[in-house]
mmCIF file of the N, C-alpha and C atoms, coordinates in Angstrom:
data_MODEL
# 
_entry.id   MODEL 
# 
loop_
_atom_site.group_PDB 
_atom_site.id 
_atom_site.type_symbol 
_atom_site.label_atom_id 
_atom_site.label_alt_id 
_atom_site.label_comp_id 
_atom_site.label_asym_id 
_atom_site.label_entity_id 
_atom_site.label_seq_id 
_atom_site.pdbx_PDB_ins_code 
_atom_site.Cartn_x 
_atom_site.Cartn_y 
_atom_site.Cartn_z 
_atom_site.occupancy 
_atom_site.B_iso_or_equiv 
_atom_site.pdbx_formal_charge 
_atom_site.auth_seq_id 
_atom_site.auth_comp_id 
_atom_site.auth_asym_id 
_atom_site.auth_atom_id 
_atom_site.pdbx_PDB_model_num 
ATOM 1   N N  . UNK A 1 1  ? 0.818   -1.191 0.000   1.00 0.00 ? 1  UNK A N  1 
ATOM 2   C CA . UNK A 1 1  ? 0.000   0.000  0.000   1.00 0.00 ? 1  UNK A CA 1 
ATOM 3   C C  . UNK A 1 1  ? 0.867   1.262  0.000   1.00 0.00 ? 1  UNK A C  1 
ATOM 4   N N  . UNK A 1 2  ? 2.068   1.031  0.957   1.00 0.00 ? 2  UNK A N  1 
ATOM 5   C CA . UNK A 1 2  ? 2.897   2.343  0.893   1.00 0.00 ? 2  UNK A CA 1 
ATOM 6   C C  . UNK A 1 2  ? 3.010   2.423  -0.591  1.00 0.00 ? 2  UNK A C  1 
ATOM 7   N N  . UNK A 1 3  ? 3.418   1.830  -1.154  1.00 0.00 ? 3  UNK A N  1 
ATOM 8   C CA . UNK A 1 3  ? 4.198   1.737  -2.445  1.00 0.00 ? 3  UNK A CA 1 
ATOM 9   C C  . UNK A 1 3  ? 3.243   2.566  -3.501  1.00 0.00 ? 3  UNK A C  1 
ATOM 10  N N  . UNK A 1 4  ? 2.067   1.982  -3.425  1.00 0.00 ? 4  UNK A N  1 
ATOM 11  C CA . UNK A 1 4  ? 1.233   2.544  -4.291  1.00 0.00 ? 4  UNK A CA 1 
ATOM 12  C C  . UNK A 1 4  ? 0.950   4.159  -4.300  1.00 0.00 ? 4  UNK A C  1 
ATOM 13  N N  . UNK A 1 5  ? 0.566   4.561  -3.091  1.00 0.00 ? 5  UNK A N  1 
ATOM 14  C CA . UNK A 1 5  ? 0.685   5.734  -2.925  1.00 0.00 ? 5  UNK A CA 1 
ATOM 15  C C  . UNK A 1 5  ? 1.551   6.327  -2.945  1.00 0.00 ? 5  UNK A C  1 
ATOM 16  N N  . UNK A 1 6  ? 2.624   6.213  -2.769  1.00 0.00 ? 6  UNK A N  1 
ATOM 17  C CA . UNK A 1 6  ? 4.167   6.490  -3.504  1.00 0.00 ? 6  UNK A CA 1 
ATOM 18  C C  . UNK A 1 6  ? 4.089   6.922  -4.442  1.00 0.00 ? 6  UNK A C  1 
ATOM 19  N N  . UNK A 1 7  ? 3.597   5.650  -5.375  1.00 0.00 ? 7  UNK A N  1 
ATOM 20  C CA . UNK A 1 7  ? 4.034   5.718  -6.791  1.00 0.00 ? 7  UNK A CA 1 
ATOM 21  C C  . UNK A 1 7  ? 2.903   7.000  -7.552  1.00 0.00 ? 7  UNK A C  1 
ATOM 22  N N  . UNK A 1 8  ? 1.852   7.234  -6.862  1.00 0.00 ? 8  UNK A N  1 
ATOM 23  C CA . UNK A 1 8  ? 0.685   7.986  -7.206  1.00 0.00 ? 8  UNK A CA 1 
ATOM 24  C C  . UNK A 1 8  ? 1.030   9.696  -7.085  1.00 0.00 ? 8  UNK A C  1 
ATOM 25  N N  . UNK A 1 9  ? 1.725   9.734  -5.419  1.00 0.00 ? 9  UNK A N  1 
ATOM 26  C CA . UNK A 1 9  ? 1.856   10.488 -5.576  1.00 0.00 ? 9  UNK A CA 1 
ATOM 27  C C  . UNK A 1 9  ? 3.332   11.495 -6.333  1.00 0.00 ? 9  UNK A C  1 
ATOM 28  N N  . UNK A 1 10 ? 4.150   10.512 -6.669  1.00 0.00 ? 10 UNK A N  1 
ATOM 29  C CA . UNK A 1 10 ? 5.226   10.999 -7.447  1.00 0.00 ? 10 UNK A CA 1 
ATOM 30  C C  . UNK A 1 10 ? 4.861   11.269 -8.755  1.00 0.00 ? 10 UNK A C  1 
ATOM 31  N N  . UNK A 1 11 ? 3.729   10.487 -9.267  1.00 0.00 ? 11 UNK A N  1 
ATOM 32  C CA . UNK A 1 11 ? 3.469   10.886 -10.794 1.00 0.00 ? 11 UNK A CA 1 
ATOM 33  C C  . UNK A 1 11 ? 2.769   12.300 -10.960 1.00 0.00 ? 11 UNK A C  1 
ATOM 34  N N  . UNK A 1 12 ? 1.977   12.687 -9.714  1.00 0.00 ? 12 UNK A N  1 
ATOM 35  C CA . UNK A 1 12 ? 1.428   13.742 -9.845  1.00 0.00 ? 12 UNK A CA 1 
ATOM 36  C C  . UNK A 1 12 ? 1.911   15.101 -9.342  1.00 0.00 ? 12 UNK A C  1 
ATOM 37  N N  . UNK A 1 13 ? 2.590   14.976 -8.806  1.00 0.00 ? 13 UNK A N  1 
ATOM 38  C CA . UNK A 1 13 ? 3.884   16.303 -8.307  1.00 0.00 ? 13 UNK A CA 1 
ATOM 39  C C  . UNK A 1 13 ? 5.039   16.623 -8.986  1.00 0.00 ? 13 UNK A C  1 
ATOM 40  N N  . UNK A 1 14 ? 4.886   18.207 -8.602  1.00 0.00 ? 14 UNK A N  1 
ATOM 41  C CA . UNK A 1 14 ? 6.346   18.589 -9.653  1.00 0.00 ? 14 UNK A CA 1 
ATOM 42  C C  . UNK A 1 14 ? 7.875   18.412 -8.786  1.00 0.00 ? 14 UNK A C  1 
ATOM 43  N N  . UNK A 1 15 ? 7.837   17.827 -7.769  1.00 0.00 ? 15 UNK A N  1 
ATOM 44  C CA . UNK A 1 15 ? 8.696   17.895 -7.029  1.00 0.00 ? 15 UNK A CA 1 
ATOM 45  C C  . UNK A 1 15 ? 8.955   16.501 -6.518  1.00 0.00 ? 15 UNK A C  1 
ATOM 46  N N  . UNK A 1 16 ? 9.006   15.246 -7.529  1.00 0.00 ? 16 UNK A N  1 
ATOM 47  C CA . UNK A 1 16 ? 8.878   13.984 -6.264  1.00 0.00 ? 16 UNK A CA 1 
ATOM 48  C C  . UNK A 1 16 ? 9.962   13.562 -5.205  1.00 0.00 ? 16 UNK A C  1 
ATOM 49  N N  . UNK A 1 17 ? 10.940  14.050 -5.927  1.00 0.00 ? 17 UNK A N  1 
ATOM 50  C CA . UNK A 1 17 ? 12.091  14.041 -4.491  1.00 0.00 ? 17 UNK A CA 1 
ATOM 51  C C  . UNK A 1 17 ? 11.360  14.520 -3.886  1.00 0.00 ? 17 UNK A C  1 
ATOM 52  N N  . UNK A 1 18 ? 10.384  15.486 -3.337  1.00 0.00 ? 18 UNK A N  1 
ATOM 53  C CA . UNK A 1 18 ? 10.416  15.826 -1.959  1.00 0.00 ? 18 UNK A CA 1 
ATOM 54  C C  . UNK A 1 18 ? 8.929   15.022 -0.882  1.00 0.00 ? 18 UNK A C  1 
ATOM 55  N N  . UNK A 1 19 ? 8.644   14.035 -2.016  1.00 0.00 ? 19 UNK A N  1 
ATOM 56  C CA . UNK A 1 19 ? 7.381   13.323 -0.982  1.00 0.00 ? 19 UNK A CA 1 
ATOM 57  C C  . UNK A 1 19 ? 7.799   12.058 -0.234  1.00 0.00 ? 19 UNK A C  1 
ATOM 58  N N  . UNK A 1 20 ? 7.332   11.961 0.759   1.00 0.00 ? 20 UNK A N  1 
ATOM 59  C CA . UNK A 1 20 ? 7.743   11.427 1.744   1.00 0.00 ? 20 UNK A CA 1 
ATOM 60  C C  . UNK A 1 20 ? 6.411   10.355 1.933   1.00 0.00 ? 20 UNK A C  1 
ATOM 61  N N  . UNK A 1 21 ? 6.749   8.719  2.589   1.00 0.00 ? 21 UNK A N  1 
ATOM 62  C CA . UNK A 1 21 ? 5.407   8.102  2.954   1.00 0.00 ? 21 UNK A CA 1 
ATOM 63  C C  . UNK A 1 21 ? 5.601   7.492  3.875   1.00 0.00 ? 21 UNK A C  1 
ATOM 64  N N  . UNK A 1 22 ? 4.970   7.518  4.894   1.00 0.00 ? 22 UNK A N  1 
ATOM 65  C CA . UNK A 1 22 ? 5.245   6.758  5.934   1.00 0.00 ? 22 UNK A CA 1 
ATOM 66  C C  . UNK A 1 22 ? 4.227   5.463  6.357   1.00 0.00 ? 22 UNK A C  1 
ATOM 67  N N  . UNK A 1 23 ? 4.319   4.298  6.556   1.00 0.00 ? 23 UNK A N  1 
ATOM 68  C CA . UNK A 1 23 ? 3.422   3.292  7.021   1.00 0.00 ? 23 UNK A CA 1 
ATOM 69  C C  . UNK A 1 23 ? 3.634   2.929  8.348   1.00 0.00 ? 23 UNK A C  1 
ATOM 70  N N  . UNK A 1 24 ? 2.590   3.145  9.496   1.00 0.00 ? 24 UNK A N  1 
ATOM 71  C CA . UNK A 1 24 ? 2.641   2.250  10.430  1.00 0.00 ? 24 UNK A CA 1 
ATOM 72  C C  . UNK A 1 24 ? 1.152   1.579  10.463  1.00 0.00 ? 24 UNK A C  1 
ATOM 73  N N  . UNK A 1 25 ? 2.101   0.523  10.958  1.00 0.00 ? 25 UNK A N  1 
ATOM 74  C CA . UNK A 1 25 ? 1.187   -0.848 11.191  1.00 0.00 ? 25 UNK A CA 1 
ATOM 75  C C  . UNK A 1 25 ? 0.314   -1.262 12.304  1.00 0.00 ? 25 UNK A C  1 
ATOM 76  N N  . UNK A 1 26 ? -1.006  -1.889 12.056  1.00 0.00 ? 26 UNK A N  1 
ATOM 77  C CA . UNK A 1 26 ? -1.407  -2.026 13.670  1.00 0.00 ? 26 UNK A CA 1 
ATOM 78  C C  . UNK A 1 26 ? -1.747  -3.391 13.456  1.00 0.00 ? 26 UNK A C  1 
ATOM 79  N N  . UNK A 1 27 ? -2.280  -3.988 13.796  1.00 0.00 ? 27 UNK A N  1 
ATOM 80  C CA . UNK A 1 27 ? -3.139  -5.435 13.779  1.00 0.00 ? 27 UNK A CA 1 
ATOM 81  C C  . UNK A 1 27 ? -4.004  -5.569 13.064  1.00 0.00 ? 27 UNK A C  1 
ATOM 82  N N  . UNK A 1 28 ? -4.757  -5.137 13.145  1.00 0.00 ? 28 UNK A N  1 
ATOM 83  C CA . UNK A 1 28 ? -6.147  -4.865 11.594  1.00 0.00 ? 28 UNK A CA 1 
ATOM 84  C C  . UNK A 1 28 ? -6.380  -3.442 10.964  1.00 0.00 ? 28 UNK A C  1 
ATOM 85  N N  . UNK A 1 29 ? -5.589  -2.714 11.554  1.00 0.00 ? 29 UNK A N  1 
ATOM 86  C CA . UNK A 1 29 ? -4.980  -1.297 10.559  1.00 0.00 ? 29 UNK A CA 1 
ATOM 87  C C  . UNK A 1 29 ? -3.911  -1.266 10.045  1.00 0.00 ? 29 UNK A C  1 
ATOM 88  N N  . UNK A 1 30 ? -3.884  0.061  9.283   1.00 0.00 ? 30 UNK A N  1 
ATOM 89  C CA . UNK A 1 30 ? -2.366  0.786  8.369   1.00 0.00 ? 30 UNK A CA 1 
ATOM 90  C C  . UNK A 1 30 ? -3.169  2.600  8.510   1.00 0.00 ? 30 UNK A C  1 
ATOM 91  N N  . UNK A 1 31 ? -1.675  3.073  8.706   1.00 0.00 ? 31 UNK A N  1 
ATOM 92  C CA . UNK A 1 31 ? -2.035  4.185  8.820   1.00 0.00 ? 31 UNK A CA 1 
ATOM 93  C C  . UNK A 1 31 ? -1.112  4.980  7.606   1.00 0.00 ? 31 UNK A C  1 
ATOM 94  N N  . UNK A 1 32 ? -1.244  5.554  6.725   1.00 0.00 ? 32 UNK A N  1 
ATOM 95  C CA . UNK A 1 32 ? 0.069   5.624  5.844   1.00 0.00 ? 32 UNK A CA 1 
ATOM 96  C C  . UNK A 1 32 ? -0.205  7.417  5.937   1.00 0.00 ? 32 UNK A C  1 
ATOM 97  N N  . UNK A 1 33 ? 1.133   7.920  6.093   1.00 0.00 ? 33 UNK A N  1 
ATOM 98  C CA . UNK A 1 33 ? 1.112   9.486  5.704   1.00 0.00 ? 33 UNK A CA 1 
ATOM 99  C C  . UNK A 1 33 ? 2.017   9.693  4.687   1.00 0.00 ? 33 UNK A C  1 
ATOM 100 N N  . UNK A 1 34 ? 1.086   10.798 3.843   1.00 0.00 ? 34 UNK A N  1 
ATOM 101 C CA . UNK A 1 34 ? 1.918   11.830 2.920   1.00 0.00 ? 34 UNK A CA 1 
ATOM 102 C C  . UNK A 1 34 ? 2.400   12.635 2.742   1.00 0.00 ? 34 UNK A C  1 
ATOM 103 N N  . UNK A 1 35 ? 3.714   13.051 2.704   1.00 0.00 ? 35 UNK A N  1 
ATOM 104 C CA . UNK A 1 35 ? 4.276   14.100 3.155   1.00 0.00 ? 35 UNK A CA 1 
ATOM 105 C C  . UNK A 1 35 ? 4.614   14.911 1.652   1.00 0.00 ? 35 UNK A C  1 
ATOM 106 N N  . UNK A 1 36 ? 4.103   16.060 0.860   1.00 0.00 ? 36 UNK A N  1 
ATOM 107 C CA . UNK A 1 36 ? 4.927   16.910 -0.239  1.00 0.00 ? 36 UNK A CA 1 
ATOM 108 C C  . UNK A 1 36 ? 5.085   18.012 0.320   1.00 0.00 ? 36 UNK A C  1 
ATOM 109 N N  . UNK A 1 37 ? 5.577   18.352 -0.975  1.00 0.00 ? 37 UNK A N  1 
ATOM 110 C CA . UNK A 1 37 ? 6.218   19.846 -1.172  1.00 0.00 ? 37 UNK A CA 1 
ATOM 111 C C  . UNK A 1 37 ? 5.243   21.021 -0.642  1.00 0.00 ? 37 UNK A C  1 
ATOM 112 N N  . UNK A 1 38 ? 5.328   22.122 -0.569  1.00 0.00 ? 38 UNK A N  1 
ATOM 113 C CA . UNK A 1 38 ? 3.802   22.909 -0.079  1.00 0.00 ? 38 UNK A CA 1 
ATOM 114 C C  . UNK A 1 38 ? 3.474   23.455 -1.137  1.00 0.00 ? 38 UNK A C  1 
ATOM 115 N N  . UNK A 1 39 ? 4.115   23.703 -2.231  1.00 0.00 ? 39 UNK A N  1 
ATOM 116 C CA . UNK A 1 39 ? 4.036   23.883 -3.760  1.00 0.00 ? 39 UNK A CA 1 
ATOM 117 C C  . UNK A 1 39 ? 2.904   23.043 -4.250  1.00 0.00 ? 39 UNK A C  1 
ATOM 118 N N  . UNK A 1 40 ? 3.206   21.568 -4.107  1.00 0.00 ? 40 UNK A N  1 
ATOM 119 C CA . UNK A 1 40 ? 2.437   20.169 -4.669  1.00 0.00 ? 40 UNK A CA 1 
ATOM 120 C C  . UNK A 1 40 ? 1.307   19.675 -4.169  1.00 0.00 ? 40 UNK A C  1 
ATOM 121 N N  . UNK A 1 41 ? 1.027   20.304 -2.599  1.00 0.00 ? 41 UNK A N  1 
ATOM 122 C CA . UNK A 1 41 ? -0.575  20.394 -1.652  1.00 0.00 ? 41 UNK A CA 1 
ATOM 123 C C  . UNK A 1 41 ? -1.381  20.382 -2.543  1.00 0.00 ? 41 UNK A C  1 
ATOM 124 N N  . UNK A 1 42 ? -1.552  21.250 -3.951  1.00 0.00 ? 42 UNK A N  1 
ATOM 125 C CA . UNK A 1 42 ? -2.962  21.083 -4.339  1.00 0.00 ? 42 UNK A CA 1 
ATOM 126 C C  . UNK A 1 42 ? -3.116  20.142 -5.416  1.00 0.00 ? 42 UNK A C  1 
ATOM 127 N N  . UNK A 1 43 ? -1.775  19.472 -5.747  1.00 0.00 ? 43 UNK A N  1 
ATOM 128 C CA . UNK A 1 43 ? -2.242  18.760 -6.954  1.00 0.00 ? 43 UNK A CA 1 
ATOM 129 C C  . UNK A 1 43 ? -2.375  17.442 -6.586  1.00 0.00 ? 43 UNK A C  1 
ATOM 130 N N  . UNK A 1 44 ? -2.172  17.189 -4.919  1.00 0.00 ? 44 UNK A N  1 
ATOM 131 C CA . UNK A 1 44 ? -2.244  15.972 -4.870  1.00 0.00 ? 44 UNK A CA 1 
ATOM 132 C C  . UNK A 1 44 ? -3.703  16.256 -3.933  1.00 0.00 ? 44 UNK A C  1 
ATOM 133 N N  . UNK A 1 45 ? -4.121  17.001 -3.671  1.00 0.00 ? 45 UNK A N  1 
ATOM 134 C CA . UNK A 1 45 ? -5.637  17.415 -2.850  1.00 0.00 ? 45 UNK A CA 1 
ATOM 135 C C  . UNK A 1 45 ? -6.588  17.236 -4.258  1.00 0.00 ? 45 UNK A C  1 
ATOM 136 N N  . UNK A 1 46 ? -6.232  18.155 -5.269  1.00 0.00 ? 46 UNK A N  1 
ATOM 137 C CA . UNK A 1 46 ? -7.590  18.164 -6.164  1.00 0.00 ? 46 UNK A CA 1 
ATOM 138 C C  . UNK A 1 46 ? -8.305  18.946 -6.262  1.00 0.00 ? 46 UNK A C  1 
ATOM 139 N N  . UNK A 1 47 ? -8.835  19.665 -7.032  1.00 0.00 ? 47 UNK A N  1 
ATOM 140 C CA . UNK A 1 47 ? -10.471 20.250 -6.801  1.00 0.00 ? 47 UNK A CA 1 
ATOM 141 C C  . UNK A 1 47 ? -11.332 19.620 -5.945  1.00 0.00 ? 47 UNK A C  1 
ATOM 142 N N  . UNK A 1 48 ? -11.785 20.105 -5.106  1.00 0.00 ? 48 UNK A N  1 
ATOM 143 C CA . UNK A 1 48 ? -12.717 19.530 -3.915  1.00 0.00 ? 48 UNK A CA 1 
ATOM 144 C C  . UNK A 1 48 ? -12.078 18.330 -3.860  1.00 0.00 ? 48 UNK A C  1 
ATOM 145 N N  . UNK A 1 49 ? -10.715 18.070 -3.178  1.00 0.00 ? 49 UNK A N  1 
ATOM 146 C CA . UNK A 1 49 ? -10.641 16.946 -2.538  1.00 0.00 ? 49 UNK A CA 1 
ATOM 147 C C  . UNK A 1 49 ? -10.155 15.973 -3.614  1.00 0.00 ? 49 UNK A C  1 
ATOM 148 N N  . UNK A 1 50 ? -11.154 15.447 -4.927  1.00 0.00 ? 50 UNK A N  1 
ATOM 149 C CA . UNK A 1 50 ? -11.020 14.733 -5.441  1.00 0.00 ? 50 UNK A CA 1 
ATOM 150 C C  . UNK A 1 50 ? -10.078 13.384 -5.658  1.00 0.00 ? 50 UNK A C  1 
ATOM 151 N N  . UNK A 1 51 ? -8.562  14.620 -6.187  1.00 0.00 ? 51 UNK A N  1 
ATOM 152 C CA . UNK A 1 51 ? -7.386  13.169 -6.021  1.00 0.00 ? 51 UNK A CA 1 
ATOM 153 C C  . UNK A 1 51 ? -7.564  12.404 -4.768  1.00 0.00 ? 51 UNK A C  1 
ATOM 154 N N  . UNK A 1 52 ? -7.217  13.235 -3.648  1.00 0.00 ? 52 UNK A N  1 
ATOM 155 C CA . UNK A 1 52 ? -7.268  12.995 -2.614  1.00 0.00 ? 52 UNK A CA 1 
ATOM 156 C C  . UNK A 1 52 ? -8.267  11.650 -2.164  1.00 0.00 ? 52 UNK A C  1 
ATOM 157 N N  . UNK A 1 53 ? -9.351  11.549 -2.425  1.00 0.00 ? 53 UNK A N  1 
ATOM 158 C CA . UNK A 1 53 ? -10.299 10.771 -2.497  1.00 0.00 ? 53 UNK A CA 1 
ATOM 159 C C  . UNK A 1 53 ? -9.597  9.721  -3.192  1.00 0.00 ? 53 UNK A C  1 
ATOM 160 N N  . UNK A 1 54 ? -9.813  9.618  -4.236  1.00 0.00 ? 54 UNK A N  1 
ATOM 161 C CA . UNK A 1 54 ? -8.839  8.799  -5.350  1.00 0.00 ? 54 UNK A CA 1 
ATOM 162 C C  . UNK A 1 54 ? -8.118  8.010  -4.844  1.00 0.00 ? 54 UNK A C  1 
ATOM 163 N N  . UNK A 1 55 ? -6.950  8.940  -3.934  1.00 0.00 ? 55 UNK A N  1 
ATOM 164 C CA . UNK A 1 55 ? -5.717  8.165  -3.504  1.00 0.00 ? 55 UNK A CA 1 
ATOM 165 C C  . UNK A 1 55 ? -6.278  7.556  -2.437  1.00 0.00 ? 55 UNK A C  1 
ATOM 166 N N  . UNK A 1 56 ? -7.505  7.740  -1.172  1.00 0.00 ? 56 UNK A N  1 
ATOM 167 C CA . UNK A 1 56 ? -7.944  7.177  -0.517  1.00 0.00 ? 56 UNK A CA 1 
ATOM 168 C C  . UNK A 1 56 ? -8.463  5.612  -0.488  1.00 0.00 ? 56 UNK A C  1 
ATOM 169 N N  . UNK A 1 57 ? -9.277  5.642  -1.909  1.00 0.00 ? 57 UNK A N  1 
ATOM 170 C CA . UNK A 1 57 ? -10.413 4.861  -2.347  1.00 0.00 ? 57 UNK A CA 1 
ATOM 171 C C  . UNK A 1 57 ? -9.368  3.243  -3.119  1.00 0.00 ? 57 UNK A C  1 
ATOM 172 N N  . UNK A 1 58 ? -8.188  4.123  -3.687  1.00 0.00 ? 58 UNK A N  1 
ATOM 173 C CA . UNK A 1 58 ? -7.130  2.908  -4.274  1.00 0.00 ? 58 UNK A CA 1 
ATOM 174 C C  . UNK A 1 58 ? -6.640  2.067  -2.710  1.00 0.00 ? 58 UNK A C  1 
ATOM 175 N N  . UNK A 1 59 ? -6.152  2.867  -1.652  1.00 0.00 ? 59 UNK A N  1 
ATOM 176 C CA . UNK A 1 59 ? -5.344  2.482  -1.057  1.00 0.00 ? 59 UNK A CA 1 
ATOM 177 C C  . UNK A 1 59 ? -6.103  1.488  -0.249  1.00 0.00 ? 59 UNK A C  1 
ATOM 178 N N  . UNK A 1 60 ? -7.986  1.988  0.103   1.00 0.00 ? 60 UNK A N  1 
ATOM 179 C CA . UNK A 1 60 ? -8.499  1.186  0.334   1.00 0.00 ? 60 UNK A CA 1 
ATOM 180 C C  . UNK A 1 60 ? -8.826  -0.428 -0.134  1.00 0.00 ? 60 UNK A C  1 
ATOM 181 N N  . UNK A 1 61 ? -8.802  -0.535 -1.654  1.00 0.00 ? 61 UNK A N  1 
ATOM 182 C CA . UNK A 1 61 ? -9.344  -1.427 -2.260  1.00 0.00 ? 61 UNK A CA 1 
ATOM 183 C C  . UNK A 1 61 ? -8.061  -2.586 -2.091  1.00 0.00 ? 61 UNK A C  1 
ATOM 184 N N  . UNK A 1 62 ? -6.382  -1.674 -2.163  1.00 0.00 ? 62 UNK A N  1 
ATOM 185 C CA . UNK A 1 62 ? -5.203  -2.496 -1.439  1.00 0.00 ? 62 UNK A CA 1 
ATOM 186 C C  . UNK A 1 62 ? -5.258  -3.484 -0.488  1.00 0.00 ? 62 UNK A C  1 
ATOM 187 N N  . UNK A 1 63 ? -5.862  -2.340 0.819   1.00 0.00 ? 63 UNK A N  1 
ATOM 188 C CA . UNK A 1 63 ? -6.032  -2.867 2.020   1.00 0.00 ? 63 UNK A CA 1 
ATOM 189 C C  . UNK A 1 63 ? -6.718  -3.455 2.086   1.00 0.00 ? 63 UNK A C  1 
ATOM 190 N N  . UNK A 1 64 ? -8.135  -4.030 1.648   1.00 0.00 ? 64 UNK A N  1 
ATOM 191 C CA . UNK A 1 64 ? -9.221  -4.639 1.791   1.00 0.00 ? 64 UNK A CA 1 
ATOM 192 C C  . UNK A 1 64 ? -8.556  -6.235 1.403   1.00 0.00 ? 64 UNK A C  1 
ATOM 193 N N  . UNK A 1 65 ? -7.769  -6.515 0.527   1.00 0.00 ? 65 UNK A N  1 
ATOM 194 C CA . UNK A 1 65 ? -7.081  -7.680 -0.093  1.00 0.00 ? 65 UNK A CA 1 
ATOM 195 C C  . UNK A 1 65 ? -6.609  -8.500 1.065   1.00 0.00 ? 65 UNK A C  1 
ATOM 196 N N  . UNK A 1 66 ? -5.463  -7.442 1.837   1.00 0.00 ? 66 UNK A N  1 
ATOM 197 C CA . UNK A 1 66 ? -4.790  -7.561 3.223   1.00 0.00 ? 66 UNK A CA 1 
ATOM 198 C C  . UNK A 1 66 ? -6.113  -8.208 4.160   1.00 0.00 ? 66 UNK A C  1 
ATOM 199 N N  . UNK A 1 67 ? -7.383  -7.844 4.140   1.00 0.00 ? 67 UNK A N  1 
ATOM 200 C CA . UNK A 1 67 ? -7.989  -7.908 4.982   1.00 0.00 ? 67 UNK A CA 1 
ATOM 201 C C  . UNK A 1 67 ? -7.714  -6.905 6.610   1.00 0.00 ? 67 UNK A C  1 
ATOM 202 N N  . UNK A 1 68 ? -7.462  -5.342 5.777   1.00 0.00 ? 68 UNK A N  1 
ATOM 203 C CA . UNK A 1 68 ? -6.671  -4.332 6.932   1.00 0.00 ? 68 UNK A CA 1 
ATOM 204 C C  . UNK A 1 68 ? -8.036  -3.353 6.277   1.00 0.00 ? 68 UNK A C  1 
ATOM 205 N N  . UNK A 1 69 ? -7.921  -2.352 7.460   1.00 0.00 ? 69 UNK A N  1 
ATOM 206 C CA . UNK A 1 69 ? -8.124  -1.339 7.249   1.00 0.00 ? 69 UNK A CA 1 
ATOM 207 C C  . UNK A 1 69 ? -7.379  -0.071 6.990   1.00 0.00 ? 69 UNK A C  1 
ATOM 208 N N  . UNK A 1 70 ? -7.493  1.127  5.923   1.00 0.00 ? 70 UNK A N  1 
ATOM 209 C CA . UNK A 1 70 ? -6.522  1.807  6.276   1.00 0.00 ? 70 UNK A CA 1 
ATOM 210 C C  . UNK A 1 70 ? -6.652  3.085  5.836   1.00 0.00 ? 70 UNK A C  1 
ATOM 211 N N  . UNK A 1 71 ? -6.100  4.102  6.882   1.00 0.00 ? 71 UNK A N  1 
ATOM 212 C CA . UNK A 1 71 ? -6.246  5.419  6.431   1.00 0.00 ? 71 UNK A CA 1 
ATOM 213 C C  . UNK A 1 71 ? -5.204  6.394  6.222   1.00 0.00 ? 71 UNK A C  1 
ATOM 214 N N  . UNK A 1 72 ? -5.320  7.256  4.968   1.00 0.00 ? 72 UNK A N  1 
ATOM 215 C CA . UNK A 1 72 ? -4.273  7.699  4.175   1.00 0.00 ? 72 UNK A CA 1 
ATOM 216 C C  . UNK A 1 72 ? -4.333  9.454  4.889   1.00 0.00 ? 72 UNK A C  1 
ATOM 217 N N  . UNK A 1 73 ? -3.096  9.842  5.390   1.00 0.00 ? 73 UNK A N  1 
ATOM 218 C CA . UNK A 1 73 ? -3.155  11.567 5.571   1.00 0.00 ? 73 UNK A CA 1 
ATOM 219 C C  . UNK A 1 73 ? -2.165  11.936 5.040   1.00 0.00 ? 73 UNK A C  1 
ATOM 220 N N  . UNK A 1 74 ? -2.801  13.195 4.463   1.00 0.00 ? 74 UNK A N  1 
ATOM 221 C CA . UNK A 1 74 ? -1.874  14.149 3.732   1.00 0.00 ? 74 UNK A CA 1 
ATOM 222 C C  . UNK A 1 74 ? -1.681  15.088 4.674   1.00 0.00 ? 74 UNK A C  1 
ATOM 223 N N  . UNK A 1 75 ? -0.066  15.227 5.031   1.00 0.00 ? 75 UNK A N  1 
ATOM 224 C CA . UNK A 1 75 ? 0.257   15.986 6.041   1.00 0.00 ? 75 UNK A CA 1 
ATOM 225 C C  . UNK A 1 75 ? 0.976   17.549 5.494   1.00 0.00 ? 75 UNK A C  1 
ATOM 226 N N  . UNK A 1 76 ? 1.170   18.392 5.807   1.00 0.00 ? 76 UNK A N  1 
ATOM 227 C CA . UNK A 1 76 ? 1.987   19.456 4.827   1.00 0.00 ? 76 UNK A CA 1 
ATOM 228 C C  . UNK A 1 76 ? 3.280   19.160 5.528   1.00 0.00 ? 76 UNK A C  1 
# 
């Protein structure tokens, strides 16, 4: 799941050296954070949210495989 969102959010930023992802693990969770540029905040947010959603809704369908739950934050 890290990976994916990784890979999502590097395609969509002008800066991917600077995004960062972090995964911690729980027992029947994942908590993954996103860290960009403050430049790249809106292209990985979206118009209303949208990507954002997007990147939510993938990472979910990941986790659901796992049989995890998991929630994605975009941190600045």
């Amino acid at each position: 799941m890290r990976d994916l969102v990784e890979l999502i959010a590097k395609s969509l930023v002008d800066n991917p050296e600077m995004v960062e992802v972090k995964q911690i693990e729980g027992e029947k969770s994942v908590i993954i954070e996103l860290r960009v540029a403050p430049d790249d905040m809106g292209k990985v947010i979206g118009k209303q949210g949208k990507i954002a959603k997007s990147i939510r809704v993938l990472a979910k369908a990941a986790a659901a495989k796992e049989g995890k739950r998991v929630v994605v934050e975009i941190i600045r």
